[in-house]
C-alpha positions in Angstrom: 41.1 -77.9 141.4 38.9 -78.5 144.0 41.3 -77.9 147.1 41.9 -74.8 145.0 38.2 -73.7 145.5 38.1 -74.6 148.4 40.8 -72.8 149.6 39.3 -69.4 147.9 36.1 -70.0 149.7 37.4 -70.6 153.2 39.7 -67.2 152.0 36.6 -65.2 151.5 34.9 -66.2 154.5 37.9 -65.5 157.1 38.2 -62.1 155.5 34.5 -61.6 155.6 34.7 -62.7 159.4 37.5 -60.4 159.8 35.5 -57.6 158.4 32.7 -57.8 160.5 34.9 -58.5 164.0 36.8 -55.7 163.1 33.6 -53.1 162.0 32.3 -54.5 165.5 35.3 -53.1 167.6 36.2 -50.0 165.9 32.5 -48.7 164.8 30.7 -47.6 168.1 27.3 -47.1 166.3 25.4 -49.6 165.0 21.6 -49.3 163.8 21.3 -53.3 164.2 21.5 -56.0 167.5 24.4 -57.2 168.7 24.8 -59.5 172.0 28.3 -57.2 172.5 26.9 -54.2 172.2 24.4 -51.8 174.8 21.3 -49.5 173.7 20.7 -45.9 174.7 17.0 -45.5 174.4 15.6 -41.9 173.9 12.0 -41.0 174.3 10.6 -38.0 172.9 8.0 -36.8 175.1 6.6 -36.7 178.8 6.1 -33.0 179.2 2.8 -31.4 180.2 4.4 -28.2 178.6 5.4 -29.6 175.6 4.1 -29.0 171.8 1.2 -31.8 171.5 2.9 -33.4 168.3 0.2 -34.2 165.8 -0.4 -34.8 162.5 -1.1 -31.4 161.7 2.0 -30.2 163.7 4.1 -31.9 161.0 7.2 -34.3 161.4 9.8 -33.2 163.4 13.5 -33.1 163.1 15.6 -34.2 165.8 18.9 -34.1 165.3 21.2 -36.5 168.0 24.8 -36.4 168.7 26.3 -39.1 171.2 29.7 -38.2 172.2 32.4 -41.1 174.1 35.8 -40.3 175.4 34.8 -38.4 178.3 37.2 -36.6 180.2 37.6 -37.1 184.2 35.0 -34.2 185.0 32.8 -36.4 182.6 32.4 -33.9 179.9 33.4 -34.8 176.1 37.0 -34.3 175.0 37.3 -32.5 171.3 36.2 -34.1 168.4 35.2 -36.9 170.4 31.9 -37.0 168.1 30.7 -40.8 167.9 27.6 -40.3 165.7 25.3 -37.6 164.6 21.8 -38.8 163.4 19.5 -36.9 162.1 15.6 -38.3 161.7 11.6 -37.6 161.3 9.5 -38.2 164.3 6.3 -37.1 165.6 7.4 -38.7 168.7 8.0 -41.7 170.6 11.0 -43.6 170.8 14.6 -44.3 169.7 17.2 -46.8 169.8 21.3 -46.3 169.4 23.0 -49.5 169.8 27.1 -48.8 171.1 29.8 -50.5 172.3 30.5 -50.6 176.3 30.9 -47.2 177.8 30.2 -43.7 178.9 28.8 -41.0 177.1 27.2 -37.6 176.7 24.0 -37.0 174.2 22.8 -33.8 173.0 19.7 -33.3 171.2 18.4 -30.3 168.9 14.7 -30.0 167.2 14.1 -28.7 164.4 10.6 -27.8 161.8 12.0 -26.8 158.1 14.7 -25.4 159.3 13.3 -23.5 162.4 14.5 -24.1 165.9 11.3 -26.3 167.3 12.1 -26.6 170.6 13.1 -24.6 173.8 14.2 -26.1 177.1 15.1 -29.4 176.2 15.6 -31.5 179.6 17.7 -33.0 180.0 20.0 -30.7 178.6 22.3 -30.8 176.0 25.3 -31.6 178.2 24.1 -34.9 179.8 25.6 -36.2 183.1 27.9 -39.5 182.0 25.6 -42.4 180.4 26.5 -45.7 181.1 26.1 -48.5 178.5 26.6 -52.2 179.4 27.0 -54.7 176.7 24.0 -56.6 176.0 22.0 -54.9 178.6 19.1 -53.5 176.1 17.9 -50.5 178.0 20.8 -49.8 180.1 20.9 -46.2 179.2 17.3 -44.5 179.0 17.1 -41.0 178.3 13.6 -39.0 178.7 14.0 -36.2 176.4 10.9 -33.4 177.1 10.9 -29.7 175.6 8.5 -27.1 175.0 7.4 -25.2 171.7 9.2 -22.2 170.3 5.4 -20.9 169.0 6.7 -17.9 166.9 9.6 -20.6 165.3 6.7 -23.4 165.1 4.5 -20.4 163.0 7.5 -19.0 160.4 8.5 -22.7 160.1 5.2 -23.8 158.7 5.1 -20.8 156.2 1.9 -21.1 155.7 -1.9 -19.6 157.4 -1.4 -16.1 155.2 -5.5 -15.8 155.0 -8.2 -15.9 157.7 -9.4 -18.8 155.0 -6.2 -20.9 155.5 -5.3 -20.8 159.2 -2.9 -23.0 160.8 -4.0 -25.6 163.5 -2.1 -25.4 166.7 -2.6 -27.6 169.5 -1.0 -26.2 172.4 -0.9 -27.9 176.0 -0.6 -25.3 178.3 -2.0 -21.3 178.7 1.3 -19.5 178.8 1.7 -20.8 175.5 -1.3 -19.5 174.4 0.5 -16.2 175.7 3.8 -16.5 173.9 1.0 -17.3 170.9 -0.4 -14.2 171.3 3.0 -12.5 171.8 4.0 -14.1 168.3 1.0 -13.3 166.2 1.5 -9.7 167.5 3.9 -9.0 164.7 3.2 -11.5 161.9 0.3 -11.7 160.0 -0.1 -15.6 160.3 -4.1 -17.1 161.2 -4.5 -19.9 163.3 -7.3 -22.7 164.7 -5.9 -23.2 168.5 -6.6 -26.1 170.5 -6.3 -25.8 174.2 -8.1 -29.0 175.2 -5.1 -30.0 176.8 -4.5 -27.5 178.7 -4.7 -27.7 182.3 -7.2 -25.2 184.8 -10.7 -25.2 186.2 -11.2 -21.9 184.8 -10.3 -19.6 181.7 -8.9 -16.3 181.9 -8.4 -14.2 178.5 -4.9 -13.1 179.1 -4.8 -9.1 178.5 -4.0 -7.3 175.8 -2.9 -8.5 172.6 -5.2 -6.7 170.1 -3.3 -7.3 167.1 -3.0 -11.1 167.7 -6.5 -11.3 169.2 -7.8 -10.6 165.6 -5.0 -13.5 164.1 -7.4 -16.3 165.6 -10.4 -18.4 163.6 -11.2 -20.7 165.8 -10.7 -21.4 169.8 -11.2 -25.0 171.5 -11.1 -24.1 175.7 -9.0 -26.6 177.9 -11.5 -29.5 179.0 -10.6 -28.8 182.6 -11.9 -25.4 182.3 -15.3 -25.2 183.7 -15.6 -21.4 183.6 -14.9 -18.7 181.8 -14.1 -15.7 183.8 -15.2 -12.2 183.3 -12.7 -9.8 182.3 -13.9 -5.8 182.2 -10.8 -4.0 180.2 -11.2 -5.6 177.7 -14.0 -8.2 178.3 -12.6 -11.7 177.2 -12.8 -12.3 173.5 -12.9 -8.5 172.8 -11.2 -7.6 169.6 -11.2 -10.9 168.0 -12.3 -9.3 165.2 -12.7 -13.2 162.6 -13.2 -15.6 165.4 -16.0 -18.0 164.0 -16.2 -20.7 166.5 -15.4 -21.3 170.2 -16.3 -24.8 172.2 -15.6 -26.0 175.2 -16.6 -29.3 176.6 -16.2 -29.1 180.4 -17.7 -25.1 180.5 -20.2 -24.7 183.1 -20.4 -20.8 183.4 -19.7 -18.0 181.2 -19.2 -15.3 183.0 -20.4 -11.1 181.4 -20.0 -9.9 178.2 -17.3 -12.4 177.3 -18.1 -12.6 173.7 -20.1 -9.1 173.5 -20.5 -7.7 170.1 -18.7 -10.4 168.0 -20.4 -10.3 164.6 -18.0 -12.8 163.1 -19.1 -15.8 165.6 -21.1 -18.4 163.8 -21.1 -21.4 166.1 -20.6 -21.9 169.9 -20.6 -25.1 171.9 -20.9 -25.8 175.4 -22.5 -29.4 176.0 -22.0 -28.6 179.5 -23.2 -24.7 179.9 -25.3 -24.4 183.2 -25.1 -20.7 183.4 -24.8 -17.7 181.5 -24.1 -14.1 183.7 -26.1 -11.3 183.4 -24.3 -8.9 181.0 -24.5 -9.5 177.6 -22.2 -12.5 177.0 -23.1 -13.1 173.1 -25.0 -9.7 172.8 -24.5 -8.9 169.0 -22.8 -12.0 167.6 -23.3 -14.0 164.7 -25.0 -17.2 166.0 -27.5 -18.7 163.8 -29.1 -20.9 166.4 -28.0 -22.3 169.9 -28.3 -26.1 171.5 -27.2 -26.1 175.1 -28.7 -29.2 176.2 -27.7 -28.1 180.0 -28.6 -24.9 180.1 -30.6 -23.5 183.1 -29.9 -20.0 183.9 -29.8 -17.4 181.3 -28.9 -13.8 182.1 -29.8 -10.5 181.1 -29.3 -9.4 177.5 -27.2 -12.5 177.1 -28.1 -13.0 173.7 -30.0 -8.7 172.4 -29.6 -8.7 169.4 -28.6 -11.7 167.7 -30.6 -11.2 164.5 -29.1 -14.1 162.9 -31.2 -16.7 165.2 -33.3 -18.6 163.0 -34.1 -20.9 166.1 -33.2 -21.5 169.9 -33.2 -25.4 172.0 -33.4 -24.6 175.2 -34.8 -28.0 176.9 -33.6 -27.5 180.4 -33.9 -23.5 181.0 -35.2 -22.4 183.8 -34.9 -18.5 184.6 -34.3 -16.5 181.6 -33.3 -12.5 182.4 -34.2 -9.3 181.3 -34.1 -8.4 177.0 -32.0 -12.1 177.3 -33.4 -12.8 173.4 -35.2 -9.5 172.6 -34.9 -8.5 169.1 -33.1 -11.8 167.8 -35.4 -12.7 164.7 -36.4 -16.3 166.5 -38.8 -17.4 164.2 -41.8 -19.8 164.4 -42.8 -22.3 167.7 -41.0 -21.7 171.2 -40.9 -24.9 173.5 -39.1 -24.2 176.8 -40.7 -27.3 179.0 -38.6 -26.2 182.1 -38.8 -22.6 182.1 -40.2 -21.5 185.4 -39.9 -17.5 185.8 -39.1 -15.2 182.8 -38.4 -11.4 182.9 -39.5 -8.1 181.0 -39.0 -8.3 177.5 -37.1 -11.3 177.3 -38.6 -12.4 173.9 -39.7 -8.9 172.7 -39.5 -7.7 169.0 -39.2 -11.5 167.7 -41.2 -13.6 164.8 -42.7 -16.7 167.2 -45.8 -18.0 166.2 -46.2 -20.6 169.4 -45.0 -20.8 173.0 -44.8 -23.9 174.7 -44.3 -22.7 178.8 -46.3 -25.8 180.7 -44.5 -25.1 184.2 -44.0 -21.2 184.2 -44.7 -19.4 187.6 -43.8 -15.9 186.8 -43.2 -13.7 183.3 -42.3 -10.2 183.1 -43.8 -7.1 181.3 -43.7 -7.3 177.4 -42.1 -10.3 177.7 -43.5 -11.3 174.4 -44.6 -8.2 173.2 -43.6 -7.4 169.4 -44.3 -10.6 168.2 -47.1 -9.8 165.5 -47.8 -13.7 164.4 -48.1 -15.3 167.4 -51.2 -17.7 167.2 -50.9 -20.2 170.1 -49.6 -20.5 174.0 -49.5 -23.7 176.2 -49.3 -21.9 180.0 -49.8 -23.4 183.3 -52.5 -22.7 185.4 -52.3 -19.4 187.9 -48.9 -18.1 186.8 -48.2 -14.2 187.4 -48.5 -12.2 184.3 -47.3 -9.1 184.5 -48.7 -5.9 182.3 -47.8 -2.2 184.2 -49.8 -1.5 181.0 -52.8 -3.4 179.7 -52.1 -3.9 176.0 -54.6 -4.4 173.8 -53.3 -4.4 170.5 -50.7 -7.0 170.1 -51.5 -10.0 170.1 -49.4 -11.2 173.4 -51.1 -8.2 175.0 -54.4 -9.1 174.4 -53.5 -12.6 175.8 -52.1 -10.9 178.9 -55.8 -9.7 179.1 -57.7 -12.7 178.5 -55.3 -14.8 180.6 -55.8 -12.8 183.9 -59.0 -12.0 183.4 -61.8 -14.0 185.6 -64.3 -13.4 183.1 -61.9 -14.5 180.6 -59.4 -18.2 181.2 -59.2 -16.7 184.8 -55.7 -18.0 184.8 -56.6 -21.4 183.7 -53.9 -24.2 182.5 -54.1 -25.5 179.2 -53.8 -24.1 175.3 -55.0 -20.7 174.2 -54.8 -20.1 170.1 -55.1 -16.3 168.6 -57.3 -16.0 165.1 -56.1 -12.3 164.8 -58.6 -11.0 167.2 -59.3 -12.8 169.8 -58.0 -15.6 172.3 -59.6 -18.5 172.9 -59.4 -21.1 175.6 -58.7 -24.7 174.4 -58.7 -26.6 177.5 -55.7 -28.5 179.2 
């Protein structure tokens, strides 16, 4: 009896053995290690004009086929199909374990369905791979390929309301402009993300005007350091919902870039040096501003901006003609650095102080219109300019008192206004 069991159990095992030897020389694919086998390795990635894959992006499809059996031009006979895989990845790498040989790969992408990808490199007819057995990266294979943006947007199916917009990193600028091609006949919103995107400077490609009015939200590459000035149209002309715009290496924004656009609540540039002359956020939406960089601020760059509740402006130096006139600023005004600032930069406003310890020069009305202003801190001997003498308002009267040599005579220090008069504080 026990020779009997015996006997079954060394029967099972030789067939068992038999199974795998023979799984091992007639299956070529084989998810698992084997000392007889090689490895293709495929990495997704290593394009600078590919997609950025992220999170938001979703997973990816790829879909590889190896084929064996190659012919002697090194292509794949018929049917020679050793394995088609298809798996999720936002990415990365891949490993296909085969027996000894040569063969061909071809890789598709796919996003629900959609065709994901364009140019795949290498392409889909590889040159002849060579696997050694046991060698585990004989056979590495750098896959890159760029976005198909309009396949990317109808594969998402979503971003149907200004409210809901789809976030799209893109890594490049002429994929911003098949964007803007794509968006020109759907009605899909998105959030783009250009901080990848290479460039010292930013130039609003043309056009567009349906698709210009598609976007929420724009984040600038963090190369760009300036954003150029475009005339017909200027450069965020027409983007008619755009809320928010940033950009983290922006220096200089260059006239009337974003002229007139009601819609734009929020705008950082922790970087911003300059602003041209030329209205570059006449008429928008912002509620306040904090460029901690800031030095140079250009005529009518911000007319008009009745939504200001308050301005930070610790490093401003020259501010231009009508720069904040009429912008509803309301209560104190500190500008430490400000050293010259033109007519009626600060006209038709609600400030009740003004904080200017090193100006040298301000311009007429400069701060005319400003019916509660109480209090000025003013160097000593600055040029206050008055083609008119005013002696009404209460900046007018100021004018006046300051120049006067009967008055301050141009003496440094605090004034304070009790609705009539001025009166010298002393430094």
């Amino acid at each position: 009896m026990k020779r009997a069991i015996k006997s079954i159990a060394f029967l099972v095992t030789f067939l068992v053995l038999c199974s795998l030897l023979l799984s091992a020389c007639f299956n070529p694919w084989t998810g698992g290690a084997d000392a007889g086998k090689g490895t293709i390795i495929l990495n997704f990635g290593g394009s600078s004009n590919q997609a950025r894959v992220t999170p938001s992006m979703g997973m990816i499809q790829y879909t590889v086929t190896v084929y064996e059996n190659l012919d002697p031009l090194g292509t794949a006979t018929p049917g020679a199909t050793v394995h088609e895989s298809s798996f999720s990845s936002s990415g990365g790498t891949t490993s296909i374990n085969v027996n000894p040989g040569d063969y061909l790969i071809e890789v598709k992408a796919s996003l629900n369905g959609h065709t994901y990808a364009d140019n795949i490199t290498p392409p889909a007819t590889l040159s002849a791979v060579s696997v050694v057995a046991g060698a585990a990266s004989a056979a590495t294979v750098t896959m890159t390929m760029t976005l198909n943006v309009g396949a990317y947007l109808d594969a998402m199916g979503s971003g149907s309301t200004p409210t809901t917009p789809i976030n799209l990193p893109l890594a490049s600028i002429p994929k911003f402009t098949e964007l803007l091609t794509a968006l020109e006949t759907r009605t899909v919103y998105v959030n783009v993300d250009l901080s990848a995107a290479s460039g010292n400077t930013f130039v609003m490609p043309v056009g567009f005007t349906t698709s210009r009015g598609r976007i929420v939200s724009i984040i600038l590459p963090n190369t760009a350091e300036t954003i150029v000035e475009t005339i017909s149209p200027p450069a965020f002309q027409n983007f008619t919902i755009l809320t928010s715009v940033s950009g983290s290496g922006v220096t200089t924004i260059q006239s009337y870039a974003f002229m007139g656009l009601s819609t734009l609540t929020s705008a950082s540039f922790p970087k911003l040096e300059t602003i041209a002359n030329g209205a570059v956020f006449e008429g928008t939406g912002l509620t306040s501003i904090d460029f901690p960089e800031l030095k140079t601020i250009g005529s009518t760059a911000f007319n008009g901006v009745t939504s200001f509740s308050s301005v930070t402006l610790p490093k401003v130096e020259t501010i231009g003609l009508s720069a904040f006139n009429n912008c509803n600023i309301t209560g104190p005004l500190d500008l430490p650095e400000v050293k010259d600032i033109d007519n009626s930069a600060f006209s038709s406003n609600n400030i009740t102080s003004i904080y200017i310890p090193k100006v040298v020069s301000i311009g007429v009305e400069a701060f005319a219109g400003n019916p509660d202003l109480a209090s000025i801190t003013i160097s000593g001997g600055a040029t206050l300019n008055e083609t008119i003498p005013d002696t009404i308002t209460p900046y007018g009267r100021f004018v006046t008192f300051y120049n006067n040599p009967a008055g301050s005579d141009k003496a440094v220090g605090r004034y304070t206004y009790n609705g009539t008069t001025w009166t010298y504080l002393g430094p």
